[in-house]
N, C-alpha and C positions, 0 to 999 in steps of 0.2 A: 731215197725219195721221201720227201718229205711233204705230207699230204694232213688238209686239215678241212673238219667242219662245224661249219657254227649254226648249231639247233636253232635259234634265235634270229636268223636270218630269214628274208622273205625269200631267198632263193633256195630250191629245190637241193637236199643234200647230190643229188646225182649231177644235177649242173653245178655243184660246187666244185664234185672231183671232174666231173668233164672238164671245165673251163682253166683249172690247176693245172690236170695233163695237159691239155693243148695250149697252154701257154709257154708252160713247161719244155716243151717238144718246140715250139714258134723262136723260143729264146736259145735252143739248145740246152739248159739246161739239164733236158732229160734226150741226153744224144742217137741219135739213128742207131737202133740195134739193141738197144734197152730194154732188159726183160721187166714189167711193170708183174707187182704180184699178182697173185692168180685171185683171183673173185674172191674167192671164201677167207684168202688169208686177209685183204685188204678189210672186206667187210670186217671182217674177225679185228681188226688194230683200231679200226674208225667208230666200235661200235652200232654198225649198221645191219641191215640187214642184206643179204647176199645177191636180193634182186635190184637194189638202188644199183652197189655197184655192178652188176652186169648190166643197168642199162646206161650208165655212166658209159662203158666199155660200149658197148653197141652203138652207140652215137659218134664215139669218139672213132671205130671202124666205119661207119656209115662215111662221118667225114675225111676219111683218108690220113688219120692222124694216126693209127695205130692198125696192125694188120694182125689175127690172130693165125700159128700155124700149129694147131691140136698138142701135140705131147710138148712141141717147141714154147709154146704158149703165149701171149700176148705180148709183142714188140711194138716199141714206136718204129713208125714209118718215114721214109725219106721224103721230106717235106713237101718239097717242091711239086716235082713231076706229077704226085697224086691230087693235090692242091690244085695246080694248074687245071688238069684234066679235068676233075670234079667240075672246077668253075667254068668251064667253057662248054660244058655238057647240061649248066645248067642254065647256060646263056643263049645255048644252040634253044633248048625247050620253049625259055623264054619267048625267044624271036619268033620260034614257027605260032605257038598258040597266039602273041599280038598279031601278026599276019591275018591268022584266021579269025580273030575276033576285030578285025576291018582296020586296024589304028594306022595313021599315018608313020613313016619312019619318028618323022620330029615327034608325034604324039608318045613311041613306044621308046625314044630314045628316054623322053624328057620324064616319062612314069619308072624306068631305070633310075634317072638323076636323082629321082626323088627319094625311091627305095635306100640308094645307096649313101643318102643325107641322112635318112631316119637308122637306119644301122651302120651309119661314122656318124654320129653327132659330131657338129664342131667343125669337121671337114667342108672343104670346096672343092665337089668333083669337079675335074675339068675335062668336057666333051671337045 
């Protein structure tokens, strides 16, 4: 695995290797069942320090993209199923609080459409 970051970027060296791993894991590259180094050793090759990447790692677990299991240590995760479920638990949240904050369906549909144009640039969701 071959992992890199660029000091000189405006992006956070932890969303550097977040983004890396989870493309990594998206493309297969880095296949279901792959032991990612352990914190200290990665920081230790990247030059960083040891809490970038644990929260690189903590994001990338939050998002169902890697699953840690103690001595076993941090694995990429089987894409799909935890992907899925995430999104649809974050869709469930979605819906009840537009509910409760009055919006019409088309209203909370079309503040979705919107959301989902500002992070796919370029794309045309279709409802």
């Amino acid at each position: 695995m071959q992992l890199s970051v660029d000091p000189h970027s405006a992006t956070p060296p932890y969303e550097q290797i977040r983004a890396q791993i989870a493309e990594g894991a998206r493309t297969g590259d880095l296949p279901t069942g792959l032991r990612l180094p352990t914190v200290r050793a990665l920081a230790e090759d990247l030059g960083l320090a040891a809490g970038t990447v644990a929260r690189a790692y903590k994001e990338l677990e939050a998002d169902g993209v890697v699953e840690t299991h103690g001595r076993r240590g941090t694995l990429i995760a089987a894409a799909g199923d935890t992907a899925h479920r995430l999104a649809a638990a974050a869709a469930t949240e979605y819906a009840e609080r537009a509910h409760r904050l009055g919006l019409s369906h088309p209203d909370a549909l079309a503040a979705a459409v919107t959301a989902l144009g500002l992070a796919y640039p370029g794309t045309h969701p279709e409802v």
